[in-house]
Each structure stands twice: as structure tokens, then as C-alpha cells.
One Martini backbone bead per residue (centre of mass of N, CA, C, O) as a GRO file, in nm:
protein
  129
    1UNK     BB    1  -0.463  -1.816   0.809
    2UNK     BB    2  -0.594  -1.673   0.551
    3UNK     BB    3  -0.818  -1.420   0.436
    4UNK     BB    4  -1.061  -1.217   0.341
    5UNK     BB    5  -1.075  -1.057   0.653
    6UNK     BB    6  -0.759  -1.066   0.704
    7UNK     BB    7  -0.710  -0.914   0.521
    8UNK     BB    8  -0.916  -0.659   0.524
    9UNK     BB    9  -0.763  -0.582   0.822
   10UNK     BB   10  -0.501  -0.507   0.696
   11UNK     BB   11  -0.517  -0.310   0.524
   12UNK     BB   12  -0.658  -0.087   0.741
   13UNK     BB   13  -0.427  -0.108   0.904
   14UNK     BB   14  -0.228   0.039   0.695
   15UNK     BB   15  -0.389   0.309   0.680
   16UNK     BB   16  -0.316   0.377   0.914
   17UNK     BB   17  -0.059   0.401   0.955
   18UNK     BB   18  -0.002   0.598   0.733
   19UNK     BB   19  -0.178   0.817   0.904
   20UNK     BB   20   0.046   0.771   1.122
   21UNK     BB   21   0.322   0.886   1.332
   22UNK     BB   22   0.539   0.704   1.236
   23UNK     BB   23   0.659   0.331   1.273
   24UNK     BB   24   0.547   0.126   1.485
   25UNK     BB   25   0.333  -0.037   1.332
   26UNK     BB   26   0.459  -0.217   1.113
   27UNK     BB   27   0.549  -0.461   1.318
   28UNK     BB   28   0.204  -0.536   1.268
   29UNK     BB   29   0.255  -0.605   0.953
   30UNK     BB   30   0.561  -0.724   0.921
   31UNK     BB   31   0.827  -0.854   0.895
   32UNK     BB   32   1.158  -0.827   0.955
   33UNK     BB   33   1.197  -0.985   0.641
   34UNK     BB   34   1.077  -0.794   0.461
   35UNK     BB   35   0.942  -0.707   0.126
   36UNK     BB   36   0.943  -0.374  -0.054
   37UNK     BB   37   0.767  -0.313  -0.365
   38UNK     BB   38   0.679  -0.013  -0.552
   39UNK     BB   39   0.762  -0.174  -0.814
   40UNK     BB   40   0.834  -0.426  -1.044
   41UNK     BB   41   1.153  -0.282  -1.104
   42UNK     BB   42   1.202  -0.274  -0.833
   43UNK     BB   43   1.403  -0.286  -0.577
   44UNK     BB   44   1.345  -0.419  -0.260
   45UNK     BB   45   1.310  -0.363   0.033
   46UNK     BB   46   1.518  -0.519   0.329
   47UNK     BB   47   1.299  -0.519   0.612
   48UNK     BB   48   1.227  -0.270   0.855
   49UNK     BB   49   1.410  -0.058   0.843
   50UNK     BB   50   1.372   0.018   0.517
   51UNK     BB   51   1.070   0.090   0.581
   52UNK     BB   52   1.144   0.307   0.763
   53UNK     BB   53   1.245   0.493   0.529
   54UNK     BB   54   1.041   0.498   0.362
   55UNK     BB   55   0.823   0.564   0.456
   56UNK     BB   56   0.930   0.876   0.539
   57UNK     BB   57   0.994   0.954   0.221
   58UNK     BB   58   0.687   0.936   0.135
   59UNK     BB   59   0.522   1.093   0.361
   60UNK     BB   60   0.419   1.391   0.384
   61UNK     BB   61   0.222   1.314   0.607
   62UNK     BB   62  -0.030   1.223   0.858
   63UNK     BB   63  -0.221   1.459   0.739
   64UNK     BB   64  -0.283   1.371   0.471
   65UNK     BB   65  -0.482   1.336   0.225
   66UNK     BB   66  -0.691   1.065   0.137
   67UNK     BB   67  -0.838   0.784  -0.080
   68UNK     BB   68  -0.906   0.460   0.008
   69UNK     BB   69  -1.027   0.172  -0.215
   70UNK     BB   70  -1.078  -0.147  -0.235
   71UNK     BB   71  -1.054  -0.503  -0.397
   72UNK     BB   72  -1.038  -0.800  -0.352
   73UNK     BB   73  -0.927  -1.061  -0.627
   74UNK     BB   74  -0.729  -1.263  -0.429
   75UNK     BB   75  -0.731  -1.554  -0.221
   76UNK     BB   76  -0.419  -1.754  -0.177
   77UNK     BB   77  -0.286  -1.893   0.022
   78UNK     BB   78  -0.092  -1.687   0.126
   79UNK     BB   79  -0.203  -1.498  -0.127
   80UNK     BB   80  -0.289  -1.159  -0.207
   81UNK     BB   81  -0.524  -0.954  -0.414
   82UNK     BB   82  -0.521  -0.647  -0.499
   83UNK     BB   83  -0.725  -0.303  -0.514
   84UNK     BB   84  -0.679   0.013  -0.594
   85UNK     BB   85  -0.796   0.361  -0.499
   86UNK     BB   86  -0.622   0.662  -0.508
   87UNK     BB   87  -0.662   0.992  -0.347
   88UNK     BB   88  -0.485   1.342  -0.344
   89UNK     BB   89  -0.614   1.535  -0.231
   90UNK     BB   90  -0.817   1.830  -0.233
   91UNK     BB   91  -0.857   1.796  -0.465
   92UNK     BB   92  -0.750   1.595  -0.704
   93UNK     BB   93  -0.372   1.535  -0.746
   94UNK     BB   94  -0.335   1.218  -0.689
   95UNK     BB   95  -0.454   0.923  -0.930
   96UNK     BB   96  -0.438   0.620  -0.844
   97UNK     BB   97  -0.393   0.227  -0.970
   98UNK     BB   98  -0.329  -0.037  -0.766
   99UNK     BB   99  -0.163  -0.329  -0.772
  100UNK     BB  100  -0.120  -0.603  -0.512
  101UNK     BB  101   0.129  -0.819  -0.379
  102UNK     BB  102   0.054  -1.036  -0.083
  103UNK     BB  103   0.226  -1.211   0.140
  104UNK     BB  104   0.215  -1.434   0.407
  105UNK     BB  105   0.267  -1.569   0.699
  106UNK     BB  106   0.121  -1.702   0.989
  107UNK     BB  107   0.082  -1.439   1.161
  108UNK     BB  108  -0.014  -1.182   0.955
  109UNK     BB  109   0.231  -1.078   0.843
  110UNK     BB  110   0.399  -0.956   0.618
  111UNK     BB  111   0.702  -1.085   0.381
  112UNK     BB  112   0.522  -0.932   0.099
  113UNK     BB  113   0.546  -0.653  -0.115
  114UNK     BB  114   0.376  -0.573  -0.411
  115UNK     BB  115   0.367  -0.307  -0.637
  116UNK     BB  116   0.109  -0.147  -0.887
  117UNK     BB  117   0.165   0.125  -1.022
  118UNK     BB  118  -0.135   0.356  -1.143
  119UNK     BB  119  -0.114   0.687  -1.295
  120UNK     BB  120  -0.324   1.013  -1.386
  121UNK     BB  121  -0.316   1.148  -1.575
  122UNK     BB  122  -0.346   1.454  -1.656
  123UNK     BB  123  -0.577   1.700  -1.717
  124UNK     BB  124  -0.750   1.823  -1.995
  125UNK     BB  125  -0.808   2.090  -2.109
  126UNK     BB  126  -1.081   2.262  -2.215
  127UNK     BB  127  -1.162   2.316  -2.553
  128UNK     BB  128  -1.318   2.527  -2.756
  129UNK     BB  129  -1.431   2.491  -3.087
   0.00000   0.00000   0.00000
């Protein structure tokens, strides 16, 4: 069963897997049949196979610079809601707040993965009076 240990011990396993090059962490993540919505009305990747292929194509490189921040919101197993603030590249060149819903098997890896991204408009240049 989950709690809020095992959610935060995946989220940091998560946020590695991203940071390393290749997908091989994924299989220690997702179930073999996990779903993977990367926005509320995008249709979901489903499988393994399909995950990483998203994974290969949204990653700059495992070198990416970024800072993600969480705060779980609730666990409710399977269910938890995560809060995250994401800041790619220094200074920041794109600043997400995301709200996930993950659905949990009983073994601890995830077999829904919901995501609610939004971003930071651009800053607007300041002008003098």
C-alpha cells in the first residue's frame, strides 16, 4: 500500500529516471500497461514500449538543467496528488506548476499517470514611464 513515503521515494526515483539517459529506469516505475497523460485532454501513451518513446522524445538530453520542487496534496491509495514547480534551464527559460494524479499498483509503481501541466508566461520587459 502506498503512503506518503513510498509517493515521495517515487516521485525523487522518478525525477532520477529523467535526469539519467535511456529508459531502462522506467520498467522500476510504471507498470507494464501504466497510462501516461501528459495533459488533461491529450490521449494517454499505453504500455511500456509507448512510454518510452515519449520519454526519448520530450527529453533535451539527461544533461537538461531544471529544478522540480513537490509538495504532496493528498494520498488516498492507490491515489496521490503531487504539486510540483518545475524551472528548465538557468536563469529560467521555461517555469511549469504541475498538478499529477497517480494511481499506484500494489507493487509501488505507478499504472496511471495524470498531468496538469501549466506554464509561465514570458516575462514582459519592463518599461519606464
Amino acid at each position: 500500500m502506498i503512503d506518503e513515503s513510498s509517493v515521495t521515494a517515487w516521485i525523487r526515483r522518478y525525477e532520477r529516471a529523467w535526469r539519467t539517459a535511456g529508459t531502462d529506469q522506467l520498467d522500476g516505475l510504471f507498470t507494464t500497461d501504466a497510462t501516461y497523460q501528459m495533459a488533461p485532454f491529450e490521449e494517454p501513451d499505453r504500455g511500456l514500449a509507448a512510454l518510452r518513446i515519449r520519454w526519448d522524445a520530450e527529453r533535451t538530453s539527461p544533461d537538461e538543467e531544471f529544478t522540480m520542487d513537490f509538495d504532496l496534496v493528498a494520498v488516498d491509495p492507490p491515489r496521490a496528488v503531487v504539486r510540483l514547480e518545475v524551472r528548465y534551464g538557468e536563469p529560467s527559460r521555461q517555469h511549469f506548476r504541475d498538478l499529477w494524479i497517480l494511481d499506484f499498483a500494489s507493487d509501488g509503481r505507478c499504472r496511471s499517470f495524470e498531468e496538469w501541466p501549466f506554464s509561465a508566461p514570458p516575462p514582459v520587459p519592463h518599461q519606464a514611464p
